[in-house]
C-alpha positions as CSV (number, residue, x, y, z in Angstrom):
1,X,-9.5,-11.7,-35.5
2,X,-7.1,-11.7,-38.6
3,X,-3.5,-11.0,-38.0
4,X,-0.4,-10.8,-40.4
5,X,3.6,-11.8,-39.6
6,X,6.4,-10.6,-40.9
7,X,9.6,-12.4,-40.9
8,X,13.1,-11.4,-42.0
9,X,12.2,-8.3,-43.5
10,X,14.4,-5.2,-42.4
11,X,15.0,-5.4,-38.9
12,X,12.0,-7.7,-38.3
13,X,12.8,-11.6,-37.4
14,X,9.3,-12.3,-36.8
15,X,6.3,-10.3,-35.5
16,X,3.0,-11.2,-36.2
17,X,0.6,-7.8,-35.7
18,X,-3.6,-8.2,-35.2
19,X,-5.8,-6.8,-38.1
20,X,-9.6,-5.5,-36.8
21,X,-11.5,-3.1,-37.5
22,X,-9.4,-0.2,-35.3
23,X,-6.2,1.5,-35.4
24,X,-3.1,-0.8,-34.8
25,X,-0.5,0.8,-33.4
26,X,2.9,-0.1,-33.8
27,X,5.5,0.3,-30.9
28,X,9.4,0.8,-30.0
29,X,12.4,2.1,-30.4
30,X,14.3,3.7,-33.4
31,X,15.4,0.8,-35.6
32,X,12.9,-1.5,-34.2
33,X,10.8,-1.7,-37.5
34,X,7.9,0.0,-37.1
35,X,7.9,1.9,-40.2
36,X,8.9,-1.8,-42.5
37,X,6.0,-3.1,-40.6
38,X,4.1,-0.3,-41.9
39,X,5.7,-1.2,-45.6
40,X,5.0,-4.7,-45.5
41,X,1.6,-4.3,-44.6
42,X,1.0,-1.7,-47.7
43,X,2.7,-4.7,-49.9
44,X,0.6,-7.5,-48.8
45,X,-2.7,-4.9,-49.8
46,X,-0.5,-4.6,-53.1
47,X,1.7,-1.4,-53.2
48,X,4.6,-1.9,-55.1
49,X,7.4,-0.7,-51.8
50,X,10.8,-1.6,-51.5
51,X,11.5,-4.2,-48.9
52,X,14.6,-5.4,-47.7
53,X,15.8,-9.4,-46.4
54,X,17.1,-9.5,-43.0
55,X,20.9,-9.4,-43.2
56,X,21.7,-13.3,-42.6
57,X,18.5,-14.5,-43.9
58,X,17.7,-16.1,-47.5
59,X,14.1,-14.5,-47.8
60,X,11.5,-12.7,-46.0
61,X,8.2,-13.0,-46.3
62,X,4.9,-11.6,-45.2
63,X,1.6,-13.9,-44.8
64,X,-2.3,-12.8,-43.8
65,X,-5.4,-12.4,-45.2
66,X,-5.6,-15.1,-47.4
67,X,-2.2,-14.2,-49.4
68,X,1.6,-15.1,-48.6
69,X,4.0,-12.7,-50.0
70,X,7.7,-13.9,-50.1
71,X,10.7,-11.2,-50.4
72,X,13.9,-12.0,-52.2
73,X,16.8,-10.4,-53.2
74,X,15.6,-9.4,-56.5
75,X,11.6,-9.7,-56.4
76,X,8.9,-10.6,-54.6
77,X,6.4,-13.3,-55.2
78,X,2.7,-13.3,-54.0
79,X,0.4,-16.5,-53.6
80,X,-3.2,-16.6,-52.6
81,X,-6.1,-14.0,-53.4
82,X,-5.9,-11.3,-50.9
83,X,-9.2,-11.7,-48.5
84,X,-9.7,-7.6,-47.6
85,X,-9.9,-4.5,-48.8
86,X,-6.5,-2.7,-50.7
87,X,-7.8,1.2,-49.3
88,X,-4.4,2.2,-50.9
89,X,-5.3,1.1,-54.3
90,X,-8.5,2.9,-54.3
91,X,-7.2,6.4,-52.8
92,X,-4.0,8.2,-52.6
93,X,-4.5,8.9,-48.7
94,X,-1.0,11.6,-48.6
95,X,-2.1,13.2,-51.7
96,X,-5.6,14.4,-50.3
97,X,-3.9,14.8,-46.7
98,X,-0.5,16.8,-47.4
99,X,0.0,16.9,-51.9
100,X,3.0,18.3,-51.2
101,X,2.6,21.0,-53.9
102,X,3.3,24.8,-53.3
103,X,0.9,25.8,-56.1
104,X,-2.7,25.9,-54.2
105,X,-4.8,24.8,-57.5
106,X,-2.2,22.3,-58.2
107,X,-2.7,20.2,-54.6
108,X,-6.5,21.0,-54.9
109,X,-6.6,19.3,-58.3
110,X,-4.5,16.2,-56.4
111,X,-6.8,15.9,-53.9
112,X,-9.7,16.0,-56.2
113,X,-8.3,12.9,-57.8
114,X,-7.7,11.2,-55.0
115,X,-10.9,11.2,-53.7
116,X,-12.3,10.5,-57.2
117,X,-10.2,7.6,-57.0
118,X,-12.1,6.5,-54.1
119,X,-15.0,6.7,-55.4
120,X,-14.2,4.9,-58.4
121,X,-15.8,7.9,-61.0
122,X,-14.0,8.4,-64.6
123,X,-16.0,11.4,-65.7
124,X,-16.2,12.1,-69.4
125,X,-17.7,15.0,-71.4
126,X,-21.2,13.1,-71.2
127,X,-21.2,13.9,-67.3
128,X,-21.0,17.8,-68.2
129,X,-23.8,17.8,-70.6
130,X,-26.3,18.6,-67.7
131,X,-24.9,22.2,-67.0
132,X,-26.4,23.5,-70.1
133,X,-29.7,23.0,-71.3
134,X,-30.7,20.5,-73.8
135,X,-29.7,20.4,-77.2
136,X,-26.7,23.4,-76.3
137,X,-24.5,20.7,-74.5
138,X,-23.3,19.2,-78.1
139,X,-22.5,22.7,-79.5
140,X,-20.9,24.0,-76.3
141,X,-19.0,21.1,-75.0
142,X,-16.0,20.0,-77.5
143,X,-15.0,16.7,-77.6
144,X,-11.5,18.6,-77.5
145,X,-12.4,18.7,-73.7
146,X,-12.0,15.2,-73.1
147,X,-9.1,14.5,-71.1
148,X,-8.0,11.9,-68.7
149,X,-7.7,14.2,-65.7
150,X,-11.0,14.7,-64.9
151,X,-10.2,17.9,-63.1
152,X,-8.5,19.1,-65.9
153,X,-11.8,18.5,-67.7
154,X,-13.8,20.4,-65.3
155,X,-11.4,22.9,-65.5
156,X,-11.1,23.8,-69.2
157,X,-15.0,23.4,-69.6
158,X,-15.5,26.1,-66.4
159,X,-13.1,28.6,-68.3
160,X,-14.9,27.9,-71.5
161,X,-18.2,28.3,-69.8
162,X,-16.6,31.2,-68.1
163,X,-15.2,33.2,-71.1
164,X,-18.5,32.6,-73.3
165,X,-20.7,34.1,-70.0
166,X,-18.2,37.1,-69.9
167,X,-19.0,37.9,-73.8
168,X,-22.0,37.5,-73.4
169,X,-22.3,39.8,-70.3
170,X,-19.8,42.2,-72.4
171,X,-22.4,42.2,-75.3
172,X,-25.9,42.4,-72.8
173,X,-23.7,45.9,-71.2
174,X,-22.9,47.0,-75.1
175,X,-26.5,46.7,-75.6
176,X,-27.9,48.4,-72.7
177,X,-25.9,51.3,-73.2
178,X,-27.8,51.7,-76.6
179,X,-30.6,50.6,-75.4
180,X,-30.4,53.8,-72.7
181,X,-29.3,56.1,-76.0
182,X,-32.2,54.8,-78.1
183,X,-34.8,55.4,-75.2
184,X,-33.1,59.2,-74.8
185,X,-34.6,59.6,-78.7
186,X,-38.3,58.8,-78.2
187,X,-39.0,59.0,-74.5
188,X,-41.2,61.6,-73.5
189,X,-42.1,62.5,-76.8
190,X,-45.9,62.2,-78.3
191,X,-45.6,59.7,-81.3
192,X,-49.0,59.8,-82.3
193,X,-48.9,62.8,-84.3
194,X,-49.3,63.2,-87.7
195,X,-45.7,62.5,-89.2
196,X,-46.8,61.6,-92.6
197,X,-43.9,63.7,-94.5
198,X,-46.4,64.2,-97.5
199,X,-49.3,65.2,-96.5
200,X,-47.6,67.8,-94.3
201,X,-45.7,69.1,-97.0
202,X,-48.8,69.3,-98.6
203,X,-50.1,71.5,-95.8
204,X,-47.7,73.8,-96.0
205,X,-47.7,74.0,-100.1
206,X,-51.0,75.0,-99.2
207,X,-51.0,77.4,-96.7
208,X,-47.6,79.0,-98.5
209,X,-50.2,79.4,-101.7
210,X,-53.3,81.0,-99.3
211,X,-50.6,83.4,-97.8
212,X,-49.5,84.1,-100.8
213,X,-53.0,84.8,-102.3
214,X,-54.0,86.7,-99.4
215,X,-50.6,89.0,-100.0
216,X,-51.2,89.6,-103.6
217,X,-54.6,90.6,-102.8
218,X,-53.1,93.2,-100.4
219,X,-50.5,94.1,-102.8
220,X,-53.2,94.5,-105.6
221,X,-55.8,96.7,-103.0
222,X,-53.0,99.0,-102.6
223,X,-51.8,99.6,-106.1
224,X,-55.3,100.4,-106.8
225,X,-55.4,102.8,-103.8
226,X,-52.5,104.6,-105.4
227,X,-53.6,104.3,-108.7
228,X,-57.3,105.7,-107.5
229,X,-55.4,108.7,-105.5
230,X,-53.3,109.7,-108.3
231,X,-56.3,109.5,-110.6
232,X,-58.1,111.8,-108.7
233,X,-55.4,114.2,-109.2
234,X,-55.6,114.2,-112.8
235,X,-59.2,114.3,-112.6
236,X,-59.5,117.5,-110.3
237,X,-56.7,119.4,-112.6
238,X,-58.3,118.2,-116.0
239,X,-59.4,121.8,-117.1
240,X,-56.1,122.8,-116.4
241,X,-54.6,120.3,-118.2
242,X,-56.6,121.2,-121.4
243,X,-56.2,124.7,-121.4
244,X,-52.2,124.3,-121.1
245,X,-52.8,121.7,-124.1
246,X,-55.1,124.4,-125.9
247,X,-52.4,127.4,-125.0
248,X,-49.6,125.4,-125.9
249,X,-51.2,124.4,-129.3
250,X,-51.8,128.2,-129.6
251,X,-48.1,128.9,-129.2
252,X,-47.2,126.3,-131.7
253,X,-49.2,127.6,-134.3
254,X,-47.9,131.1,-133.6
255,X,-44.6,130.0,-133.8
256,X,-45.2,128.1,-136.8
257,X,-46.9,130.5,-138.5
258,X,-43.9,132.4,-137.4
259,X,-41.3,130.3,-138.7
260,X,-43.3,130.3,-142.1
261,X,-43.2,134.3,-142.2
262,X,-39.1,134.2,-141.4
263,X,-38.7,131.3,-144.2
264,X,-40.7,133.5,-146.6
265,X,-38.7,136.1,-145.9
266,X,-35.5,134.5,-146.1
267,X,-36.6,133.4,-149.6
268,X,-37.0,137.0,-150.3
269,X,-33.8,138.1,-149.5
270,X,-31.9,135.4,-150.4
271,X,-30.5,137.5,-152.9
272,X,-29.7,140.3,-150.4
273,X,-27.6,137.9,-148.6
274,X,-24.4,139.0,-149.5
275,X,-25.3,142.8,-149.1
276,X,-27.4,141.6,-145.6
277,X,-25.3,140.0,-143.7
278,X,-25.8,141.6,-140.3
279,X,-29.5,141.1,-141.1
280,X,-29.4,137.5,-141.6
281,X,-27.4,137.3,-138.7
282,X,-30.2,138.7,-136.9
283,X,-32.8,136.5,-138.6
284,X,-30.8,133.9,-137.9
285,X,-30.4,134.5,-134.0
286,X,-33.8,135.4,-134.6
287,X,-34.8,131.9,-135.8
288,X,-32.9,130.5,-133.7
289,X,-35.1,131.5,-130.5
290,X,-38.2,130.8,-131.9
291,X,-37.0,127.5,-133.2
292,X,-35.9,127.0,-129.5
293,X,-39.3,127.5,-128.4
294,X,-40.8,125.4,-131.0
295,X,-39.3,122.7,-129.6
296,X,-40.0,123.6,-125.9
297,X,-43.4,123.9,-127.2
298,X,-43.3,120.1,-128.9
299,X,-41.8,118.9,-125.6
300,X,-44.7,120.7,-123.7
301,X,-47.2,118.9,-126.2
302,X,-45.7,115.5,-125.6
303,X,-45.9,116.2,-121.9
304,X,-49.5,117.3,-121.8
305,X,-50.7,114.1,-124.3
306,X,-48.8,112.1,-121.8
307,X,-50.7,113.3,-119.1
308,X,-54.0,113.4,-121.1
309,X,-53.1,109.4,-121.5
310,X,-52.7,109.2,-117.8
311,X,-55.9,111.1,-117.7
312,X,-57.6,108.4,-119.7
313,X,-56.0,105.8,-117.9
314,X,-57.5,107.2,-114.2
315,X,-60.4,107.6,-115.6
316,X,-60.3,103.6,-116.8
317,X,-59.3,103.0,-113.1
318,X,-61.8,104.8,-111.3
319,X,-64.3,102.7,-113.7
320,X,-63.1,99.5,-112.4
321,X,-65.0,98.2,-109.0
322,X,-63.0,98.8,-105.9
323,X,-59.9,95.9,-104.4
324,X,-60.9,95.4,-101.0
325,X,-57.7,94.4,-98.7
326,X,-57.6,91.4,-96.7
327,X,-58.0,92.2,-93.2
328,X,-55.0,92.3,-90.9
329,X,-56.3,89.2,-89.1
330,X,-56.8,87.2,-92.8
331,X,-52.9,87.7,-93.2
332,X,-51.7,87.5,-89.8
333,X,-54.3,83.8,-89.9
334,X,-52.1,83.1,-92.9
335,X,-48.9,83.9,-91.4
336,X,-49.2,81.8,-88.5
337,X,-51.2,78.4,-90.6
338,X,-47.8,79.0,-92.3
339,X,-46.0,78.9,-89.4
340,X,-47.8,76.0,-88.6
341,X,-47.5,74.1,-91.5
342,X,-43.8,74.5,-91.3
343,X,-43.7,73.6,-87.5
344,X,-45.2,70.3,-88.1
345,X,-43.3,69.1,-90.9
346,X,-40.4,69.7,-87.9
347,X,-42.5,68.0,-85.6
348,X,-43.6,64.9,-88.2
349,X,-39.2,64.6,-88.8
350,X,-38.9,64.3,-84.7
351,X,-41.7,61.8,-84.6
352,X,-40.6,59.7,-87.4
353,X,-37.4,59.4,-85.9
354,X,-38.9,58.6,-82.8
355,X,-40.8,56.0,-83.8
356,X,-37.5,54.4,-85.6
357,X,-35.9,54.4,-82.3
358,X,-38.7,52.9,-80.6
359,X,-38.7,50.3,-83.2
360,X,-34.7,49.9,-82.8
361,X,-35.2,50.0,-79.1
362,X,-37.8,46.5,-79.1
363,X,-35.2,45.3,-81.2
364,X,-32.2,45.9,-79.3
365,X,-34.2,45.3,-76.0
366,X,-34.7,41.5,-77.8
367,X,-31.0,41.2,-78.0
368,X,-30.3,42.8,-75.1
369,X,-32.4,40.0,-73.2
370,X,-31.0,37.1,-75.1
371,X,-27.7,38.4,-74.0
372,X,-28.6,38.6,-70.7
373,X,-30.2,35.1,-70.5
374,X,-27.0,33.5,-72.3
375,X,-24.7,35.2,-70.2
376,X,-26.7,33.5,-67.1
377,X,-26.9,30.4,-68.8
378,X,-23.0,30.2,-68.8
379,X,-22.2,31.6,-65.5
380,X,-24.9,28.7,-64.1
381,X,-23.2,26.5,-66.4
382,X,-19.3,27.3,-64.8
383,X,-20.7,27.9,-61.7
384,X,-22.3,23.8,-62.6
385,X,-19.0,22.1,-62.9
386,X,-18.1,22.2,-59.5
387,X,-21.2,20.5,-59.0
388,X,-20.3,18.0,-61.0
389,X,-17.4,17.2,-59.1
390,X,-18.9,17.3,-55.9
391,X,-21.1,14.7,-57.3
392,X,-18.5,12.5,-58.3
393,X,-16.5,12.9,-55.4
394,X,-19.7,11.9,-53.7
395,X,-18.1,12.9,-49.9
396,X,-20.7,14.0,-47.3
397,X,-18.0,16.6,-46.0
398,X,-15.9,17.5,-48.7
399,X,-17.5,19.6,-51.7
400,X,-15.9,21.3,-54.8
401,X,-17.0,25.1,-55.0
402,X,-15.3,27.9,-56.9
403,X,-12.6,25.0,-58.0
404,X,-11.9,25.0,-54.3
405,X,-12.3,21.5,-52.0
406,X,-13.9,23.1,-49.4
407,X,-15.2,21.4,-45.8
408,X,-18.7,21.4,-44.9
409,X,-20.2,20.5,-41.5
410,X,-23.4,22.2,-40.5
411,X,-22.9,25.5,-41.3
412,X,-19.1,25.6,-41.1
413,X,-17.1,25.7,-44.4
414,X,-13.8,26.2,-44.8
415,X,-11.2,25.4,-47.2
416,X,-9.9,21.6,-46.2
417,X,-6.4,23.2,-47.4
418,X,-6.5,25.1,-44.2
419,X,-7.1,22.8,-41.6
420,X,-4.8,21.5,-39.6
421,X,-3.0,18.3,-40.9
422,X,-4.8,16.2,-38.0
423,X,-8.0,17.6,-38.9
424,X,-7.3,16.6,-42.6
425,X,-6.5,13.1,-41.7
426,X,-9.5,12.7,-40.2
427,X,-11.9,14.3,-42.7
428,X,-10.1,11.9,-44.8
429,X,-10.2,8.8,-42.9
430,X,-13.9,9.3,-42.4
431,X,-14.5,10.0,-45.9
432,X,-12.3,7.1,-46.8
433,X,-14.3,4.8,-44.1
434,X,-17.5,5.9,-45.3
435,X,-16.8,4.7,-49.1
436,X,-15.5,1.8,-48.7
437,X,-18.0,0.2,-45.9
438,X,-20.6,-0.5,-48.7
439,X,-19.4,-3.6,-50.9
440,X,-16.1,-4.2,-49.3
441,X,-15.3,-7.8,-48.3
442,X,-14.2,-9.1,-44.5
443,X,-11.6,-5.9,-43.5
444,X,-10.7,-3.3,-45.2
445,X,-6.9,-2.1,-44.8
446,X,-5.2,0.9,-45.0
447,X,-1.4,1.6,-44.0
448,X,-0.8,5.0,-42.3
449,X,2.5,6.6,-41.9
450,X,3.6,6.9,-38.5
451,X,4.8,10.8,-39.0
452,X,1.2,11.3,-39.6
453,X,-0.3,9.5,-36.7
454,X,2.1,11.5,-34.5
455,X,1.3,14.6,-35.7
456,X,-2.6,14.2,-34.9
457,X,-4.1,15.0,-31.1
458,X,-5.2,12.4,-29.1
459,X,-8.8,14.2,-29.9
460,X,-8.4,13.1,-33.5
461,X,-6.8,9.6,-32.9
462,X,-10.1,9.0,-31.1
463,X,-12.3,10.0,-33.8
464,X,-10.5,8.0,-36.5
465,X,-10.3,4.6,-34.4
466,X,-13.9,5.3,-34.1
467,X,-14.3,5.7,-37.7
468,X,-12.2,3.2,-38.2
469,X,-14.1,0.5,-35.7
470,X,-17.6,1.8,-36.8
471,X,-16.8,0.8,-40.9
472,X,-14.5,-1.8,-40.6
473,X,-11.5,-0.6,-41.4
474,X,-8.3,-2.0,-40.0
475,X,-5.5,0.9,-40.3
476,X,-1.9,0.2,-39.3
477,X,0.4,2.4,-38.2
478,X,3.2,3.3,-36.0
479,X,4.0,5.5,-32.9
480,X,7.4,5.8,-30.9
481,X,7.9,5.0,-27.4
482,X,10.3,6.8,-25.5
483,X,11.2,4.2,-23.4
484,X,12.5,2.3,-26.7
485,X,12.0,-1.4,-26.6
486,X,11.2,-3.9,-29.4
487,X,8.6,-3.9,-31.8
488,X,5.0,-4.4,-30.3
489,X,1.6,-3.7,-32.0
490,X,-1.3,-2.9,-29.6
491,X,-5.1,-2.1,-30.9
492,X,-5.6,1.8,-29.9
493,X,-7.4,2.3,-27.2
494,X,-9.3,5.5,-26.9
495,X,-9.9,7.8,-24.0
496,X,-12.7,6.0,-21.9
497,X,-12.1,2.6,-23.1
């Protein structure tokens, strides 16, 4: 069994305490020097605390485990190579139990490092690289990540990874809402219809020119009705019309004949005019009248060669072989391939643009999975770090999720944050235990305060000697006895022993 003294250091004149694997607990009264026994014991393992001479004495010093370390006023001075295990230079065993930081991420990030102390990992960016797949690590992870802090690290590149998944996820829910607007344009619709713009307009050139065809045939069928109907009414009155054209001739040669007698006349009496001026008023009134129907009578004669040039002209129509109409069910067959025509050129616009949808659809579908799958890629890839830490902490019970240290046994996990303080050293101690037994030399040792072995339940106390017994780990610490007394150190005894 190893042991260590101390002598003239604090309050202590000499005590020399045992060191096995086990809790040693320290024993007595206030002032007795349980907690410089406590200090010395984390100088020997080479922690940097004050230490005090005894008042009277010219040094202290502390000797065990293959090293002597003498105290004086102003420094101390080591000898020997220290034959055990420093746990306290591996792991900051208050800053995983109690950080003493309000801010929860803060103390989680402490205790993060502490334990990655323990286990001796210094990640760098190179240890990230696996949470994204090959040949994206270089362009996604910056070496502007690199930092001493480990957590810090994890932290940046999970906010990174974080922020790219959210754009990504921003852009896959951009894209799916035009996805659902480009399906709206083509879905349900029949795209394999004739859509060629051309040829339809084509179509409908032609079936505009039939219709029209078909409408001046109509159009022509009845003129010629008309014209046929109206020549048969000169034709049934044609003796009429030439005996009004022979009567009327007569009358114009009467008064023609007429007017010739009164000019005659007048030449007669052309001397008489002067004595006959009552009579050639007369003559005159006279000539007048006739004259008047002289011209009635050349207006009647322009009127009846009119008509006899109408005549002619019926009689040229009725010649001509009879325009038979299109039927009403030619032009209404028209009327509706017009229709048609006109319809499908509609129809060909819809289908086009349908098809251009559909097109933009597969397109936008494309992107739309890409943004999905790079949006999954960097949530894995956040959700990853905490994996990485886990790994590096390498602690059966203690895991990193959601940037959280979290307690795992069985199917319990809890935050370790919210056990109780006892529970925490514990978990710790265990932990602790568990890395250094492989590789360690003789004895490994770790000082423990004595607030914090008060404040754990004999339960617990139990559980950590075991630990402590079962990986060879020799923990000091201290415990007041009501009674007072001086300074003793016992090996714990647990219930049953």
């Amino acid at each position: 069994m190893e042991s260590i003294t101390i002598q003239d250091v604090g309050p202590i004149f000499e005590h020399t305490l045992p060191i096995e694997p086990g809790v040693t607990v320290l024993m007595g009264g206030n002032e007795a020097g349980k907690s410089t026994s406590i200090a010395c014991v984390a100088a020997l393992a080479g922690r940097d605390v004050p230490l005090a001479i005894r008042d009277g004495a010219k040094q202290g010093m502390i000797r065990g485990l293959g090293t002597t370390l003498i105290v004086g006023a102003k420094k101390k001075t080591r000898s020997g190579e220290f034959d055990a295990e420093a746990v306290e230079e591996k792991i900051d065993l208050a800053g995983l139990v109690e950080p003493g930081l309000k801010d929860a991420a803060a103390a989680t990030r402490k205790r993060i490092r502490a334990l990655l102390s323990l286990t001796g990992q210094a990640l760098t960016i190179a240890d990230f690289k696996t949470i994204l797949p090959e040949g994206r690590a270089d362009q996604e992870l910056l070496a502007g990540d690199t930092d001493d802090d480990p957590v810090e690290m994890a932290g940046k590149i999970k906010r990174r990874m974080e922020a790219k998944a959210r754009e990504w996820e921003a852009k896959a829910k951009d894209l799916e809402t035009q996805l659902l607007a480009k399906a709206q344009q083509y879905m349900g619709l029949d795209v394999t219809g004739e859509h060629d713009g051309d040829k339809l307009q084509q179509k409908l050139i032609d079936a505009v020119s039939e219709s029209e065809k078909l409408k001046a045939e109509a159009d022509a069928a009845k003129a010629d009705a008309e014209a046929r109907a109206s020549a048969g009414a000169w034709i049934h009155n044609e003796k009429e019309l030439v005996d009004r054209v022979e009567r009327v001739r007569g009358q114009m040669e009467s008064a023609a004949e007429t007017v010739a007698a009164t000019d005659r006349r007048l030449a007669d009496i052309a001397a008489q005019i002067e004595k006959l001026k009552d009579e050639e008023k007369q003559l005159t009134d006279h000539r007048l009248g006739h004259q008047k129907r002289f011209d009635e009578a050349a207006e009647s004669l322009k009127q009846a060669e009119e008509d006899a040039a109408r005549l002619r002209l019926a009689r040229e129509q009725l010649s001509k072989p009879t325009i038979a109409p299109p039927s009403d069910d030619d032009l209404a067959a028209a009327a509706e391939a017009v229709d048609q025509a006109r319809k499908s050129i509609e129809n060909a616009a819809i289908i086009r643009r349908a098809i251009e949808a559909k097109a933009e659809h597969t397109a936008l579908m494309a992107k739309y999975k890409k943004a999905v799958d790079e949006g999954l890629i960097f949530r894995s890839a956040a959700d990853s770090t905490d994996a990485v830490l886990s790994n590096a902490v390498a602690c059966e019970t203690l895991k990193v999720v959601e940037g959280e240290l979290i307690y795992v046994e069985g199917n319990r996990k809890e935050p370790f944050a919210r056990l109780s303080a006892g529970r925490r050293y514990q978990v710790a101690i265990c932990e602790i235990a568990k890395a250094v037994a492989a590789g360690k030399k003789r004895i490994a040792l770790l000082p423990l305060s004595q607030e914090a072995w008060d404040g754990l339940e004999h339960a617990t106390r139990d559980k950590i000697h075991k630990a402590a017994v079962e990986h060879g780990i020799a923990i000091v610490t201290g415990q007041i006895r009501d009674a007072g007394g001086p300074l003793t150190s016992t090996l714990y005894k647990a219930n049953g022993q």
